[in-house]
C-alpha positions as a Markdown table, in Angstrom:
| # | Residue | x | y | z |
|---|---|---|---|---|
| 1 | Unk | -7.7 | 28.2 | -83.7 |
| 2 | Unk | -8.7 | 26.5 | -80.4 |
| 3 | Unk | -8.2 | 28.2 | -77.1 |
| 4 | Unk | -6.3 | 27.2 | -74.5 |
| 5 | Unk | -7.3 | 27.0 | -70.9 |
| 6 | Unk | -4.2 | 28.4 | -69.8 |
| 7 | Unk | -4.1 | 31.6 | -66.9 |
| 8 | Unk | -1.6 | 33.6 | -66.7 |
| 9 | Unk | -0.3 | 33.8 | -63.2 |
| 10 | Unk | 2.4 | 35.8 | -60.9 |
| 11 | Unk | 4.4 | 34.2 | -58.4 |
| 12 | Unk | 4.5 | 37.0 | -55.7 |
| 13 | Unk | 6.8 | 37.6 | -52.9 |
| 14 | Unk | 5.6 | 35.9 | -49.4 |
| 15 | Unk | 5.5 | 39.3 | -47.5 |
| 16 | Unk | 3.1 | 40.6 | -49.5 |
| 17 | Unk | 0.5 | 37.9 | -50.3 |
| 18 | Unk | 1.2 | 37.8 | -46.5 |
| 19 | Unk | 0.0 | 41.2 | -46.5 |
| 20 | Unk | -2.3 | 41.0 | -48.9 |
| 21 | Unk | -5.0 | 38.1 | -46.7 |
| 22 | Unk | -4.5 | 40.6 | -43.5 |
| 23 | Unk | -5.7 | 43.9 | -45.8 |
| 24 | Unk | -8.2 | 41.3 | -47.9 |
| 25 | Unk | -9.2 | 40.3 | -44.1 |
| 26 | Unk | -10.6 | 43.3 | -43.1 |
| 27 | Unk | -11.8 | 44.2 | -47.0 |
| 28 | Unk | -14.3 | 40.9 | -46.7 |
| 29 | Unk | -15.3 | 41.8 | -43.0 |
| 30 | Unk | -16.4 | 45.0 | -44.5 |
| 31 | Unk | -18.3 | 43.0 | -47.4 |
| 32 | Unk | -16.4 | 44.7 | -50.1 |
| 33 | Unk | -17.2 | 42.7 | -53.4 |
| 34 | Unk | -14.5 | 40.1 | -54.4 |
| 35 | Unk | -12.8 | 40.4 | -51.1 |
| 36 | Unk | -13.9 | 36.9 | -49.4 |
| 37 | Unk | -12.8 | 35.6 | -53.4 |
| 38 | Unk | -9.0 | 37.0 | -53.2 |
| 39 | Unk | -8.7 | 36.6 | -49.5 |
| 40 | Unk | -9.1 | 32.5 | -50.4 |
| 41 | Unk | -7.1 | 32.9 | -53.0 |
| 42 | Unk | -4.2 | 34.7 | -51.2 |
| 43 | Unk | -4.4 | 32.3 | -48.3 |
| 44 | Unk | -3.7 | 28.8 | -50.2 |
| 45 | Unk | -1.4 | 30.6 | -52.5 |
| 46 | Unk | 1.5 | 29.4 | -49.9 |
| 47 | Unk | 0.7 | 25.9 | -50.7 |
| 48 | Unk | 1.4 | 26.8 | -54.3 |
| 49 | Unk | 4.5 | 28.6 | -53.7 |
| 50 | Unk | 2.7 | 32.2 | -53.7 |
| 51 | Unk | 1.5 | 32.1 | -57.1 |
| 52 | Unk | -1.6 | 33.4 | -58.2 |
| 53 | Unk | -3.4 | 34.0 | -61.2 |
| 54 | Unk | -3.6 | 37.3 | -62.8 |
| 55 | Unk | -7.3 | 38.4 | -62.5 |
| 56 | Unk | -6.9 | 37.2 | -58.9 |
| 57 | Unk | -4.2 | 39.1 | -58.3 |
| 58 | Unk | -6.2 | 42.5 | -60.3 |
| 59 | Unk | -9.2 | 42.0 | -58.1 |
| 60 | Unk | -7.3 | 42.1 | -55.0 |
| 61 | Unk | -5.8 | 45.2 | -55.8 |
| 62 | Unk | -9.2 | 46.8 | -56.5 |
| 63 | Unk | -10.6 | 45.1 | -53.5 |
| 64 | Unk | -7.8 | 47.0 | -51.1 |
| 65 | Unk | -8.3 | 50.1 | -52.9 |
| 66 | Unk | -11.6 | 50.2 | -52.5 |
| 67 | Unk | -11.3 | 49.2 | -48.8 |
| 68 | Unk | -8.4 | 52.2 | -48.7 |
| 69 | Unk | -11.4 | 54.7 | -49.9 |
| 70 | Unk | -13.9 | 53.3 | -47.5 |
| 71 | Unk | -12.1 | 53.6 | -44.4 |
| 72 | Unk | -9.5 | 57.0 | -45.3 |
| 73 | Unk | -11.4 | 59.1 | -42.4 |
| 74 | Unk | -11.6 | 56.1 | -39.7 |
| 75 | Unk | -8.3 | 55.0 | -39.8 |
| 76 | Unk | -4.5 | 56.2 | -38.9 |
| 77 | Unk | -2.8 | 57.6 | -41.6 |
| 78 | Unk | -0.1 | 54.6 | -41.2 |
| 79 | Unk | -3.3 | 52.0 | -41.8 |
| 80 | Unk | -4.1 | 53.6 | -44.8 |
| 81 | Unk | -0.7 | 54.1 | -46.4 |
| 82 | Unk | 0.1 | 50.5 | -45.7 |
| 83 | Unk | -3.2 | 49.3 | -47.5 |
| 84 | Unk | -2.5 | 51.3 | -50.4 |
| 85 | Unk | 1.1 | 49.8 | -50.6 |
| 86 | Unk | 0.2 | 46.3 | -50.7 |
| 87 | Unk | -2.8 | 47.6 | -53.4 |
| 88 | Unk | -0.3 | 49.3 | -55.7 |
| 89 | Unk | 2.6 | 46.3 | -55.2 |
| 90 | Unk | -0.3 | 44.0 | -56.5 |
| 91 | Unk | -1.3 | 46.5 | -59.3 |
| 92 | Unk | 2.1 | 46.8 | -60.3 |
| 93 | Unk | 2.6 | 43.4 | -60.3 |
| 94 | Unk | -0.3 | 43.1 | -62.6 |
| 95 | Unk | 1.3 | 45.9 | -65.2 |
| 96 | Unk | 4.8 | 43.9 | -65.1 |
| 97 | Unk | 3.1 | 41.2 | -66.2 |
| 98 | Unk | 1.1 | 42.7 | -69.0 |
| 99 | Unk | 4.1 | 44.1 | -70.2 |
| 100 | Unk | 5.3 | 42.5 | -73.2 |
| 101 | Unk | 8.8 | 40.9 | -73.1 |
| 102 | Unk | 11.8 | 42.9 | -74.5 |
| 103 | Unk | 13.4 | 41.4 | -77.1 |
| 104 | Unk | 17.4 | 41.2 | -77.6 |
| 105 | Unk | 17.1 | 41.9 | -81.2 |
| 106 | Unk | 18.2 | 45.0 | -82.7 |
| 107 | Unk | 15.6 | 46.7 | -85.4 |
């Protein structure tokens, strides 16, 4: 068997890879690891009508969360529930897609 060099990606709605570069903004300003990666990422993804690949998508959501732990006591409460939004809408996105398809087939 020969593998394939193919990557699974998500095509994700504007407002939140919108969303996404403005958390992953302030994530690679506060040198979390991967942030500067997925904030690239997330900022040419409108040339490629906002689709990403999957362990992009997976490290962005880890990046915000992680930027959502860092700054819990220094920021408003609204701040932090917005990062963890756009972290759990990527996550979930993730999930969806590791889901496997139903099938129409009765057993």
């Amino acid at each position: 068997m020969t593998s394939t060099p193919f990557q699974r990606t998500i095509a994700l709605p504007a407002p939140v890879c919108e969303q996404a570069a403005q958390h992953l903004e302030q994530a690679a300003q506060r040198a979390v690891d991967g942030a500067a990666i997925s904030l690239k990422a997330f900022r040419e993804a409108a040339d490629n009508d906002f689709t990403l690949p999957v362990p992009v998508v997976e490290q962005a959501a880890a990046c915000l969360l992680v930027l959502a732990t860092e700054t819990a006591q220094t920021v408003r409460p609204s701040a932090l529930r917005a990062t963890i939004s756009v972290a759990l809408r990527l996550r979930d996105a993730v999930q969806l897609d590791h889901q496997p398809a139903l099938s129409t087939r009765f057993w």
